[in-house]
PATORNU-216016 format. One record per residue (C-alpha): residue number from 0; residue in three letters; x, y, z. Coordinates in nm, 2 decimals. Each point is the difference from the previous one (the first is absolute). Example, Ala and Ser with C-alpha at 12.3 -4.5 7.8 and 13.67 -1.06 7.14 Angstrom:
! residues 2
- 0, ALA, 1.23, -0.45, 0.78
- 1, SER, 0.14, 0.34, -0.07
//
This chain:
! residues 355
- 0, UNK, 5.67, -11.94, -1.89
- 1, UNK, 0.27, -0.09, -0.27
- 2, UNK, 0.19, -0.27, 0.26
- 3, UNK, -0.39, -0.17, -0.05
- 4, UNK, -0.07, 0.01, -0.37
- 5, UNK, 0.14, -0.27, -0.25
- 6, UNK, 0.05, 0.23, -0.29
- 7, UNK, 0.19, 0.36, -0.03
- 8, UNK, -0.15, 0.28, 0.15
- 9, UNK, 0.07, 0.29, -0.19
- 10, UNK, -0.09, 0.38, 0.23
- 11, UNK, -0.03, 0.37, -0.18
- 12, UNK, 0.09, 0.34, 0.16
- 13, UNK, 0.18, -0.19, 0.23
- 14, UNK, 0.10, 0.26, 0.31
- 15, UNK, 0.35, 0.10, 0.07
- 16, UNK, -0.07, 0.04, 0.34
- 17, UNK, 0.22, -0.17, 0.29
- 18, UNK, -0.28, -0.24, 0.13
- 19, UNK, -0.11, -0.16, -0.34
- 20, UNK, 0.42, -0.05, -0.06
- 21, UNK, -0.02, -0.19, 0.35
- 22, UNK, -0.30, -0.22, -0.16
- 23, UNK, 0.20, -0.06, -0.27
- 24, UNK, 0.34, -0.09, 0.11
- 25, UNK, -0.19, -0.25, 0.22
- 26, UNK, -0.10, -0.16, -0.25
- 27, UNK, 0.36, -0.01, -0.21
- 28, UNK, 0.07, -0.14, 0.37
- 29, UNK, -0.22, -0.29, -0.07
- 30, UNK, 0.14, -0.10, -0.28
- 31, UNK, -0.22, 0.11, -0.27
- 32, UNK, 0.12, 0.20, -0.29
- 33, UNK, -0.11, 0.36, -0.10
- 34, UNK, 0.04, 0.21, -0.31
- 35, UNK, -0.01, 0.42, 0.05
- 36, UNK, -0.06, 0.21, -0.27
- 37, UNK, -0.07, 0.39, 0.17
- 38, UNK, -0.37, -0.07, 0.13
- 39, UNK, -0.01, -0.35, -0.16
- 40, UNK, 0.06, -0.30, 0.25
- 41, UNK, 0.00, -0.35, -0.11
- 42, UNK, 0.00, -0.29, 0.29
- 43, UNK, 0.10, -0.34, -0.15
- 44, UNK, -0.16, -0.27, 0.14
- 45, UNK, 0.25, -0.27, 0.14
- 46, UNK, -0.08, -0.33, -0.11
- 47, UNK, 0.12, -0.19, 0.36
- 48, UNK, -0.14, 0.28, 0.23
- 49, UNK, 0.12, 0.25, 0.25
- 50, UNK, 0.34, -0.04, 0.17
- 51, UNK, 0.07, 0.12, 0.31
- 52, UNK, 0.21, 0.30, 0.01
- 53, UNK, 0.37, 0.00, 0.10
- 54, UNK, -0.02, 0.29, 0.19
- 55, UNK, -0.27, 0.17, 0.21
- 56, UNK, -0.24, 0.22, -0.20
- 57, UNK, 0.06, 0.32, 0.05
- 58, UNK, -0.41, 0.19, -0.03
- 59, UNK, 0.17, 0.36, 0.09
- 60, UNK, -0.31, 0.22, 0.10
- 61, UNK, -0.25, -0.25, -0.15
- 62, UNK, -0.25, -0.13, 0.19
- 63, UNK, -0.25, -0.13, -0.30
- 64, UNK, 0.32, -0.22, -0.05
- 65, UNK, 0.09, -0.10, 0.28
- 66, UNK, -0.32, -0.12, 0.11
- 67, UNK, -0.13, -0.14, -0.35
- 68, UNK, 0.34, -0.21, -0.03
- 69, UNK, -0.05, -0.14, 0.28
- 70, UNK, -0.36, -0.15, -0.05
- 71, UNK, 0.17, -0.10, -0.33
- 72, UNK, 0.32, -0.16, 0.14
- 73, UNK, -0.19, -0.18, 0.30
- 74, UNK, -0.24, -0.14, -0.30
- 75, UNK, 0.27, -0.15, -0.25
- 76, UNK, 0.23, -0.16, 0.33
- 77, UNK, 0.31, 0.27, -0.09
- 78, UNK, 0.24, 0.05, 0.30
- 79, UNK, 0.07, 0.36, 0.01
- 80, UNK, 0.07, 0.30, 0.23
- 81, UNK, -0.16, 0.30, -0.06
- 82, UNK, 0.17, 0.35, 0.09
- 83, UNK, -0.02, 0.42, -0.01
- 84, UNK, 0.10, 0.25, 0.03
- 85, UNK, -0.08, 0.22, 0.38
- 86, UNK, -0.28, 0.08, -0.08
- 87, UNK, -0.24, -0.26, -0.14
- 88, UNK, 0.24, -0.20, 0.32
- 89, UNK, -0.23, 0.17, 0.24
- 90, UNK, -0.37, -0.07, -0.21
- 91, UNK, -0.17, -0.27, 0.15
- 92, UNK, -0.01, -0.35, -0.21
- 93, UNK, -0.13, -0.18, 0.28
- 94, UNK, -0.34, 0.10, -0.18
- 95, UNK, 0.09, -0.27, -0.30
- 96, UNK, 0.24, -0.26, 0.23
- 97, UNK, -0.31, -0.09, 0.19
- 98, UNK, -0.27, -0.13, -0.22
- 99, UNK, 0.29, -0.15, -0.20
- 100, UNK, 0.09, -0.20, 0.29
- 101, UNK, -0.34, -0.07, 0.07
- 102, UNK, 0.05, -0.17, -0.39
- 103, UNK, 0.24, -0.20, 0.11
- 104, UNK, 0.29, 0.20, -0.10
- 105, UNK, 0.36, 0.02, 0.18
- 106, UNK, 0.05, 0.37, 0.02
- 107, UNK, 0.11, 0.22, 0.23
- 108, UNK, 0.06, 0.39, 0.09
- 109, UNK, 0.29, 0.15, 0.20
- 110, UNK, -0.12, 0.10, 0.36
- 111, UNK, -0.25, 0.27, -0.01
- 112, UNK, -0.15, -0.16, -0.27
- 113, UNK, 0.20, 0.19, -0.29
- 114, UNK, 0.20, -0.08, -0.28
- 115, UNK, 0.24, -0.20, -0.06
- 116, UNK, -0.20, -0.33, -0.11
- 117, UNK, 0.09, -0.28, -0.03
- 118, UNK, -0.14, -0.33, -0.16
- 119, UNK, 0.04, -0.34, -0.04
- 120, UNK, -0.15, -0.26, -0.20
- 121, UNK, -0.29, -0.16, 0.18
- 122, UNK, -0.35, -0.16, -0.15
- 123, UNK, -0.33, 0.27, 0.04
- 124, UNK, -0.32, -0.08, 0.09
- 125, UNK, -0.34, 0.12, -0.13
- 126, UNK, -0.13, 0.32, 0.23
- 127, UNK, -0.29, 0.22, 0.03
- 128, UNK, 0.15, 0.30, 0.13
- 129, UNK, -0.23, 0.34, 0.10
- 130, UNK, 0.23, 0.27, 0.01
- 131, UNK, 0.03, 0.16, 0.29
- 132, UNK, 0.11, 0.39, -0.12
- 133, UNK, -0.07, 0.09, -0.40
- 134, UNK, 0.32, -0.07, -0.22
- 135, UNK, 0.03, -0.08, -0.35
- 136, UNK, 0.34, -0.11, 0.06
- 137, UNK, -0.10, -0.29, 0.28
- 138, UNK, -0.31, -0.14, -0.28
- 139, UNK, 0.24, 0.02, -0.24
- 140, UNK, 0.31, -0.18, 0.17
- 141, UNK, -0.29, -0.30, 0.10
- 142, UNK, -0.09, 0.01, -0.40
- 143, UNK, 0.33, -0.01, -0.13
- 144, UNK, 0.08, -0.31, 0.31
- 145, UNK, -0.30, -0.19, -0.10
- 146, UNK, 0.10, 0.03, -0.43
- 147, UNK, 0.33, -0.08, 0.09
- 148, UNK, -0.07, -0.30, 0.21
- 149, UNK, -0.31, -0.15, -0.19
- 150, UNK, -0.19, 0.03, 0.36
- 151, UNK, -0.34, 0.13, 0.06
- 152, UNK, -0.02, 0.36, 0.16
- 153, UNK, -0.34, 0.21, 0.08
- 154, UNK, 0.06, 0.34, 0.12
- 155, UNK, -0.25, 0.24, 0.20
- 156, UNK, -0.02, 0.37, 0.02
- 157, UNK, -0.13, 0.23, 0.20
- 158, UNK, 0.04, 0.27, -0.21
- 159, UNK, 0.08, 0.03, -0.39
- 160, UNK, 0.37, 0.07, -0.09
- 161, UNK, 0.18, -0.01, -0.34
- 162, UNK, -0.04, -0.29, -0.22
- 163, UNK, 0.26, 0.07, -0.29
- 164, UNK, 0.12, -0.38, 0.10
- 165, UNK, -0.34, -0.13, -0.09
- 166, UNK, -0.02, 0.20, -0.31
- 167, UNK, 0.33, -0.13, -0.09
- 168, UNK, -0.06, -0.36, 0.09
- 169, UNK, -0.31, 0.01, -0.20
- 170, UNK, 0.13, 0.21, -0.31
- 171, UNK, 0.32, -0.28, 0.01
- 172, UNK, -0.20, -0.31, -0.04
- 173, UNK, -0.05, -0.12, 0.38
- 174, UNK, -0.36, 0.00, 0.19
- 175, UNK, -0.07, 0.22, 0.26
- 176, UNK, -0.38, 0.04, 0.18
- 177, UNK, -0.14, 0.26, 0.18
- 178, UNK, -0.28, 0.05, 0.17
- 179, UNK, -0.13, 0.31, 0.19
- 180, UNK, -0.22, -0.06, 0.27
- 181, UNK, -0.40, 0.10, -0.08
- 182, UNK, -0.22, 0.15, 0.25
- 183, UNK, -0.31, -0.23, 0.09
- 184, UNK, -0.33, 0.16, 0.05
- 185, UNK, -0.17, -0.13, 0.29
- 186, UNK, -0.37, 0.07, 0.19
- 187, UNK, 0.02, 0.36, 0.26
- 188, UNK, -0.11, -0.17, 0.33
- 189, UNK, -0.17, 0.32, 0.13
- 190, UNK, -0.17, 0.01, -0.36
- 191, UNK, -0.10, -0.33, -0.19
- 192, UNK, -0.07, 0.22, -0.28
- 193, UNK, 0.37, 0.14, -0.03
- 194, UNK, 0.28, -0.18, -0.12
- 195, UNK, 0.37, 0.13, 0.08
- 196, UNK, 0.30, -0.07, -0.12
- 197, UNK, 0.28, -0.20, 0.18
- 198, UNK, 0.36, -0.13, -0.08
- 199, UNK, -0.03, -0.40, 0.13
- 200, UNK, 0.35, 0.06, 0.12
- 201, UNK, 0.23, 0.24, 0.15
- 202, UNK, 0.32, -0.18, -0.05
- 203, UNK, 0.07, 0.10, -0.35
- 204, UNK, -0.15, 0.15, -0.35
- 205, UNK, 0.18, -0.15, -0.23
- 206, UNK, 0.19, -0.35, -0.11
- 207, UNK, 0.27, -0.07, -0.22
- 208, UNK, 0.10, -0.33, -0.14
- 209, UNK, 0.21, -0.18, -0.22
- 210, UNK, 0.00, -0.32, -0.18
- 211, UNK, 0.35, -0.12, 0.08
- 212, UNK, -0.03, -0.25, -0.30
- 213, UNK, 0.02, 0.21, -0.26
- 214, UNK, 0.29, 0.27, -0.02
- 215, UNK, 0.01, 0.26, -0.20
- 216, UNK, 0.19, -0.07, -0.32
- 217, UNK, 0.12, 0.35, -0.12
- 218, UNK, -0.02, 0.32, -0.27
- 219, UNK, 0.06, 0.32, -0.05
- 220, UNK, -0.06, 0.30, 0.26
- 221, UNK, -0.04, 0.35, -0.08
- 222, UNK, 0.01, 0.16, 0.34
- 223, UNK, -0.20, 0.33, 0.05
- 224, UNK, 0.12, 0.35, 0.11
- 225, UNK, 0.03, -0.04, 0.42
- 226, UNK, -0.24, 0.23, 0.18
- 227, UNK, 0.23, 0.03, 0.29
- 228, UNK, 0.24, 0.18, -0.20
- 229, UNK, -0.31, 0.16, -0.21
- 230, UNK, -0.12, 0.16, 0.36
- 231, UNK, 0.30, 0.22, 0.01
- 232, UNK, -0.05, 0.19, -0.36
- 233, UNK, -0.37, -0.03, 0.15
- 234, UNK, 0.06, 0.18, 0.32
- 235, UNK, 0.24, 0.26, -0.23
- 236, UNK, -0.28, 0.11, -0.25
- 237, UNK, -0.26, 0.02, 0.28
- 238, UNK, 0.21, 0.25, 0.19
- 239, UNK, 0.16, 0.20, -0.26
- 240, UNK, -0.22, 0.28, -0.12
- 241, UNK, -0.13, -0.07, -0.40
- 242, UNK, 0.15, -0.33, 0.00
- 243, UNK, -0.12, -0.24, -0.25
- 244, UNK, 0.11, -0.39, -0.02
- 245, UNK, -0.07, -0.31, -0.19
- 246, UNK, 0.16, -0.25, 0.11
- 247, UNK, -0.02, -0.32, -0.24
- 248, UNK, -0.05, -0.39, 0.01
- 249, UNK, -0.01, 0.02, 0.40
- 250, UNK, -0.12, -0.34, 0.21
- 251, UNK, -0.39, 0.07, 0.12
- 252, UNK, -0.02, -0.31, 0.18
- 253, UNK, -0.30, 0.07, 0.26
- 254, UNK, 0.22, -0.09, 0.25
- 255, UNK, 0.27, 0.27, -0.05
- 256, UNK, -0.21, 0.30, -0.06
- 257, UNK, -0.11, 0.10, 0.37
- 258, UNK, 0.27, 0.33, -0.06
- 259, UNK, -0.23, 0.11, -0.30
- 260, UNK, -0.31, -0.07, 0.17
- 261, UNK, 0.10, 0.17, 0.36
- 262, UNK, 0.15, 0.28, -0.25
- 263, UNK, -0.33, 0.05, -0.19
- 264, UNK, -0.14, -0.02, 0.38
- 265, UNK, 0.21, 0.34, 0.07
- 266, UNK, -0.13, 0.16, -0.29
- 267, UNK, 0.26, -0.11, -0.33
- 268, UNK, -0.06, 0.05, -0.29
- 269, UNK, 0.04, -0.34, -0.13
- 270, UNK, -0.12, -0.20, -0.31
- 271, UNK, 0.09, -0.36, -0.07
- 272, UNK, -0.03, -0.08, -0.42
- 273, UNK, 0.08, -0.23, -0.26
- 274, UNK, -0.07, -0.29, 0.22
- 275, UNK, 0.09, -0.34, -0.14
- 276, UNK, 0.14, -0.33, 0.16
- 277, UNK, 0.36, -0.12, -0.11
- 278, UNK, 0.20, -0.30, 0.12
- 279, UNK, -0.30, -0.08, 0.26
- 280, UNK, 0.04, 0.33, 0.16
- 281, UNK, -0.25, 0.36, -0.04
- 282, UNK, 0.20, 0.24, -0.16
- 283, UNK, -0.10, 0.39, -0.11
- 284, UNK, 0.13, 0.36, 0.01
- 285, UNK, -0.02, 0.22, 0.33
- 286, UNK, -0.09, 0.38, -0.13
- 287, UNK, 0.06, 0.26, 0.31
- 288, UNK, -0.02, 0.37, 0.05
- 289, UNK, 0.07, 0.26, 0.24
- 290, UNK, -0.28, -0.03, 0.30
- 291, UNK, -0.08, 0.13, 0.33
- 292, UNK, -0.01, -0.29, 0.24
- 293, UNK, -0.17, -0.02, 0.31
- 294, UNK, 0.09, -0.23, 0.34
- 295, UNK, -0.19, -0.29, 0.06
- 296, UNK, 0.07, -0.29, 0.27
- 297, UNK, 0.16, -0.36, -0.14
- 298, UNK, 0.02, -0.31, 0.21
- 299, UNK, -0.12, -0.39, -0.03
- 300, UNK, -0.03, -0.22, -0.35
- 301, UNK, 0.12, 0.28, -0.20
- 302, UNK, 0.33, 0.03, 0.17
- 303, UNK, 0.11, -0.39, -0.14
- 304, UNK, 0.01, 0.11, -0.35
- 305, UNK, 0.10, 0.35, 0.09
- 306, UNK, 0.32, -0.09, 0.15
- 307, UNK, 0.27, 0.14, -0.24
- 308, UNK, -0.12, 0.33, -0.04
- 309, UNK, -0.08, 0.10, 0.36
- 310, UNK, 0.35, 0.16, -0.04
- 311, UNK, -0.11, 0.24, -0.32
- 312, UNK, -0.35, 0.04, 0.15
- 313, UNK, 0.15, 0.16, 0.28
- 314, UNK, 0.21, 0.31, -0.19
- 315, UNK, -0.39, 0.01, -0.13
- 316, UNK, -0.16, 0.06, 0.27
- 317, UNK, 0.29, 0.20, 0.14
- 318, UNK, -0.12, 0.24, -0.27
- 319, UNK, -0.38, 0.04, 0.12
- 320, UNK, -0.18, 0.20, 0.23
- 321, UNK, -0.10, -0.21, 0.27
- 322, UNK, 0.04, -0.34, 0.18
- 323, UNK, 0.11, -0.35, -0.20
- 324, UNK, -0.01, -0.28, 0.21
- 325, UNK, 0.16, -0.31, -0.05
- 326, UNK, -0.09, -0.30, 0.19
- 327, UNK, 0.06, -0.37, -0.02
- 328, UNK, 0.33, 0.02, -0.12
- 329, UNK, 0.18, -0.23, 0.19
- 330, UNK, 0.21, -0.17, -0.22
- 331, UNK, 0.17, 0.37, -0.09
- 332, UNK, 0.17, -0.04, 0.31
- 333, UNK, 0.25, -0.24, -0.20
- 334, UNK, 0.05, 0.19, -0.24
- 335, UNK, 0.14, 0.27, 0.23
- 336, UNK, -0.36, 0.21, 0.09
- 337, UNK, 0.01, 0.04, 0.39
- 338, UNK, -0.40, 0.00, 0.10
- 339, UNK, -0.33, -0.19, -0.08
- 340, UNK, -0.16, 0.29, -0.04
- 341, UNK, 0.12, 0.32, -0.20
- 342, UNK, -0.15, 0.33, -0.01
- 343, UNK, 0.03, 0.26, -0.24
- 344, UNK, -0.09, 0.36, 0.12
- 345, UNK, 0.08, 0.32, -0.24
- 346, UNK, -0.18, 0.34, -0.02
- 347, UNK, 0.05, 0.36, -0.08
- 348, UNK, 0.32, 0.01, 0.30
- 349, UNK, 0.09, -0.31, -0.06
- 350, UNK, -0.03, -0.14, -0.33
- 351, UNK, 0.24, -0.28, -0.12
- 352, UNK, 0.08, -0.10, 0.39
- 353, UNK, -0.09, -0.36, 0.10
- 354, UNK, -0.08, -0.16, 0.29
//
């Protein structure tokens, strides 16, 4: 968001970890200039643009970079080769080098349809895009393309995924709309007196746009605690006999909270407080105790925003009496999970076995 905005960006409780230091050496890549001070980063806008990098970009394990940089690079016309490391080389990024072609854009995948990219300059075209599987990293590599490029953009999803990009878009100074699709009410043909309620279309429930025309200009971010590092003290105080946590100033974005909500589903003890919004984004404190959690089935739209803590919600449910099923989980299978389907059987001969 930074290689868009005309003024400095300036980011709090930065993290230390290995993918946001891939976000950020991309853009030292670019040619922009950053200030570090512990958790402060400062971006410096460049007064000429981006340049294109002299070597390829390295995104190590980093697939939000990868696949946002290159929405972004496609946008502004920046030649560049994006690489990692074995890993994020067997994800698949054909998911984000097809509706950028269908912009217009000159990119292309290595065979198999997996990193590296590679991109060269080309002029995009305006698209209206419905997104085939749910991704917050495709609708945000389109946003970033159509800011970067000053070219129209509507995208269509089926089902709701994360929309920290929005937020931040919005929170920077740029215009973003969104619009959920509404049910319509309409007359019960085997009762005139009924009404029933109908979605007019199957193809999608919500779109996102941007108005290319105005970028965002900049400001200061203070970035909330990340919940997919919270679920692991989480997961530890729910299993660990008279265990009591608070943990502080952690992100409740709606769209990141399907652990706590499947958790509370199993029985946690859970209590979201002190809930305020800072830097565009819901923030609060997650309280958890000790509980007894039961199995339960998880499968379809909650699985999109559930993603990075399928891992810790197994040990969970490795833990409890029963059966925890985990279905429509198919993008696991990159990230080295075997099966679309996992099942998780423990009892009183075999508890903490899974299947």
């Amino acid at each position: 968001m930074s290689l868009l905005c005309t003024e400095t960006v300036e980011a709090h409780n930065f993290s230390p970890g290995d993918d946001c230091a891939r976000s950020l050496n991309a853009v030292a890549a670019l040619g922009w200039s950053l200030e570090r001070d512990r958790a402060t980063v400062r971006i410096l806008p460049r007064p000429d643009g981006m340049t294109a990098p002299a070597e390829p970009v390295d995104c190590g394990n980093s697939g939000t970079t990868m696949r946002l940089l290159a929405g972004l690079l496609a946008g502004a016309g920046i030649s560049a080769r994006l690489i990692g490391d074995q890993s994020l080389s067997g994800r698949p990024m054909n998911r984000i080098v097809e509706p950028l072609s269908l912009m217009n854009a000159d990119i292309t995948a290595a065979e198999g349809g997996t990193a590296p990219i590679n991109i060269i300059p080309s002029r995009l075209i305006p698209i209206d895009y419905i997104m085939p599987v749910p991704s917050a990293q495709v609708k945000s590599s389109l946003l970033l393309a159509a800011l970067a490029s000053r070219t129209n953009v509507i995208v269509r999803e089926k089902a709701f995924t994360r929309d920290h990009t929005e937020r931040m878009i919005r929170y920077l100074g740029g215009k973003v709309c969104v619009e959920d699709v509404t049910p319509e009410f309409v007359a019960d043909p085997h009762d005139p007196r009924k009404r029933k309620k109908v979605m007019p279309t199957d193809e999608y429930r919500r779109t996102i746009s941007v108005d290319a025309n105005e970028r965002p200009t900049g400001g200061t971010i203070e970035i909330p605690g990340d919940i997919s590092t919270a679920a692991y003290f989480i997961a530890a105080a729910l299993l660990i006999p008279a265990s009591h946590v608070i943990l502080q100033n952690v992100g409740l974005n709606p769209t990141r909270t399907a652990f706590i909500n499947i958790a509370r589903q199993m029985g946690a003890d859970i209590k979201l407080k002190n809930r305020r919004e800072v830097s565009g984004e819901p923030i609060g404190d997650i309280e958890v105790r000790h509980s007894k959690l039961k199995p339960r089935k998880i499968s379809g739209d909650a699985i999109p925003n559930l993603i990075d803590e399928l891992p810790v919600l197994g040990v969970l449910a490795a833990t409890i009496e029963g059966t925890t099923i985990i279905r429509d989980a198919e993008e696991l299978r990159s990230r080295r999970w075997a099966s679309r389907s996992v099942n998780f059987r423990t009892g009183s001969r075999s508890r903490g076995r899974a299947s």
